[in-house]
KELUMKE-838508 format. One record per atom (N, C-alpha, C): y negated, x negated, z negated. Coordinates in steps of 0.001 Angstrom, whole numbers, plus 500000, padded with zeros to 6 digits. Atoms other than C-alpha are relative to their C-alpha. Example, Ala and Ser with C-alpha at 12.3 -4.5 7.8 and 13.67 -1.06 7.14 Angstrom:
% KELUMKE-838508
501190499110500000
504500487700492200
498800499100500000
501190500820500060
501060486330492860
498910500770499270
//
This chain:
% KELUMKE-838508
499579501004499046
776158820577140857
499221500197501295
500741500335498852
774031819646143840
501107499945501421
499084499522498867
775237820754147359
500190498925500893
499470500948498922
777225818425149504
499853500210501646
499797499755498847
776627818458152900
501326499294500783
498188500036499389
779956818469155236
499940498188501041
500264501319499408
778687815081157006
500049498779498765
500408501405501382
778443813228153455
501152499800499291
499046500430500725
782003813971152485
500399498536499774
499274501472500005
783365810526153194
498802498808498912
501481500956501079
780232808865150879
500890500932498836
500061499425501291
781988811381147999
501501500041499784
498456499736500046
786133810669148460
499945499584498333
499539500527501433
787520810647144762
498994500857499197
500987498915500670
784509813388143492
499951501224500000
500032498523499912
784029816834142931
498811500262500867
501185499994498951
781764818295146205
499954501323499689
500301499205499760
780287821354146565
499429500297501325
500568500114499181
779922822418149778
499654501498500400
500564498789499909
778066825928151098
500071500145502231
500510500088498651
778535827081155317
500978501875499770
498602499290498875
780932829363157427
501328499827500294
498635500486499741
784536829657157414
500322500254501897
500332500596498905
785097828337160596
501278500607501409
498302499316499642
788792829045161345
500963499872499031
499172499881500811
791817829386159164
501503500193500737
498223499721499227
795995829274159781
500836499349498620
498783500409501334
798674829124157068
501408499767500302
498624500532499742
801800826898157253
500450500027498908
499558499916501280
804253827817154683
499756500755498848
500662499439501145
802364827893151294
498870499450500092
501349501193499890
799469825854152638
498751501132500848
501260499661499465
796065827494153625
499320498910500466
501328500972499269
793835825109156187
499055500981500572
501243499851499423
790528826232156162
498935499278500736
500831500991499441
788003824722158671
498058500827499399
501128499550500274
784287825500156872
498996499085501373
501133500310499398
781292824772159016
498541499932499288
501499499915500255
777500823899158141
499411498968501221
500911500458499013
774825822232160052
500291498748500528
499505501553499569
776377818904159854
501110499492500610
498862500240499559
779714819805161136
500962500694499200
498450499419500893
783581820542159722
499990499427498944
498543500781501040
785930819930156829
500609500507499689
498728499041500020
788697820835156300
500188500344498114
500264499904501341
789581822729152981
501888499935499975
498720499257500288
793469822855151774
500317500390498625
499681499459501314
794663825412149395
501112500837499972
498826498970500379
797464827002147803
500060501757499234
500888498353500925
795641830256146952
500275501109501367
499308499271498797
797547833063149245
498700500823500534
500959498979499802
794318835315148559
498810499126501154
501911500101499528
791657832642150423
500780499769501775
499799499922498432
793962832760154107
499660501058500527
500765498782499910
792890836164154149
498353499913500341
501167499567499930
789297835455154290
499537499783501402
500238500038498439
788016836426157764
499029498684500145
500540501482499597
786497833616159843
498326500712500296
501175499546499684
782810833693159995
499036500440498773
500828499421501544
782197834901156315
499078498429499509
500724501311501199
779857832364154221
500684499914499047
499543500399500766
781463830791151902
499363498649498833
500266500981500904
780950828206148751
501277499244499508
498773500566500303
783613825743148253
499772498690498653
499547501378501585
783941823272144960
501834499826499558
498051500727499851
787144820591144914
499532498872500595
499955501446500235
787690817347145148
499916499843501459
499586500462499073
787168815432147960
500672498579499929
498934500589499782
789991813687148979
500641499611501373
499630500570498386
790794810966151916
501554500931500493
498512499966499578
793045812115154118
499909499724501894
500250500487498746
792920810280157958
500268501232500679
499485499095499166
794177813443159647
499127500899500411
500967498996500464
791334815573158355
498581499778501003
501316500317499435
787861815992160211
499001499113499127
500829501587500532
786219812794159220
500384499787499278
498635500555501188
788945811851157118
499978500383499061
499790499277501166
788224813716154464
500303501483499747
499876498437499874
789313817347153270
499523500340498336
500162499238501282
788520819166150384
501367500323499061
498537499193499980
791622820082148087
499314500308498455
500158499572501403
792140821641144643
498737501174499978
501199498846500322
789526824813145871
499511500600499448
500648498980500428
787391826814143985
499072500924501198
500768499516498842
786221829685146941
499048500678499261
500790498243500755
783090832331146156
499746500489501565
500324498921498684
782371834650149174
498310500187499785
501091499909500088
778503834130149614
499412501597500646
500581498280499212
778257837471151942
501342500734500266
499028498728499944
780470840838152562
501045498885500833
498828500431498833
783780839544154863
499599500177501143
500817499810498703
782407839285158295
501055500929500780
499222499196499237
784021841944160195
500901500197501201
498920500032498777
786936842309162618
500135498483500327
499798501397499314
787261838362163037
501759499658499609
498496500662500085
791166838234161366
500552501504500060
499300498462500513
793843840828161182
500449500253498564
499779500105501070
794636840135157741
498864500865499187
501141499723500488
792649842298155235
499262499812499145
500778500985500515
789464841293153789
500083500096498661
500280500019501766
789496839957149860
499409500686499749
501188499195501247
787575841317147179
499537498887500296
500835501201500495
784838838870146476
500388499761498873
499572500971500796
786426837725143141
501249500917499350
498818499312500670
789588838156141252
499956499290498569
499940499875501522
790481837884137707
500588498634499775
499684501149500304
790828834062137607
499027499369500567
501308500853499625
787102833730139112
500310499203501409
500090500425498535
788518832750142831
500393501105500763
499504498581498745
788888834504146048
500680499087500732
//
């Protein structure tokens, strides 16, 4: 799958994206993880129900695949949901207090 850039979501609502940056910032309400990824083109937001990816410090590289899916609230109305994370580099250091994942677990996400 060919890499989505974070400016082209809204050209791809209703598709599976792949997108590749920087986790940007992160905060968990509930059972909900909102990740904000970053690349060159800007945000998007990711949401997931995966306890292990609120943990991942801000600043790490990341690879995200999941649907994009309108949602007006979201940075440029679209967010990512249904995540698949991979950890492109080590956990960037001291950026959360939470401590850092493994890079993969035994169901192939972090």
């Amino acid at each position: 799958m060919e890499r989505t850039w974070v400016a082209a979501l809204p050209e791809q609502t209703g598709r599976t994206v792949r997108v590749s940056g920087w986790l940007h910032r992160s905060r968990k309400l509930a059972n909900i993880a909102f990740l904000v990824l970053r690349d060159a083109s800007g945000l998007a937001q990711v949401v997931s129900t995966d306890r292990a990816h609120a943990g991942i410090p801000e600043e790490t590289v990341v690879e995200v695949t999941g649907l994009a899916t309108a949602n007006p609230r979201a940075p440029g109305g679209v967010e990512i949901t249904e995540p698949r994370l991979r950890l492109l580099s080590d956990p960037a250091p001291g950026r959360n207090a939470d401590p850092a994942p493994s890079r993969s677990t035994s169901s192939g996400r972090v």
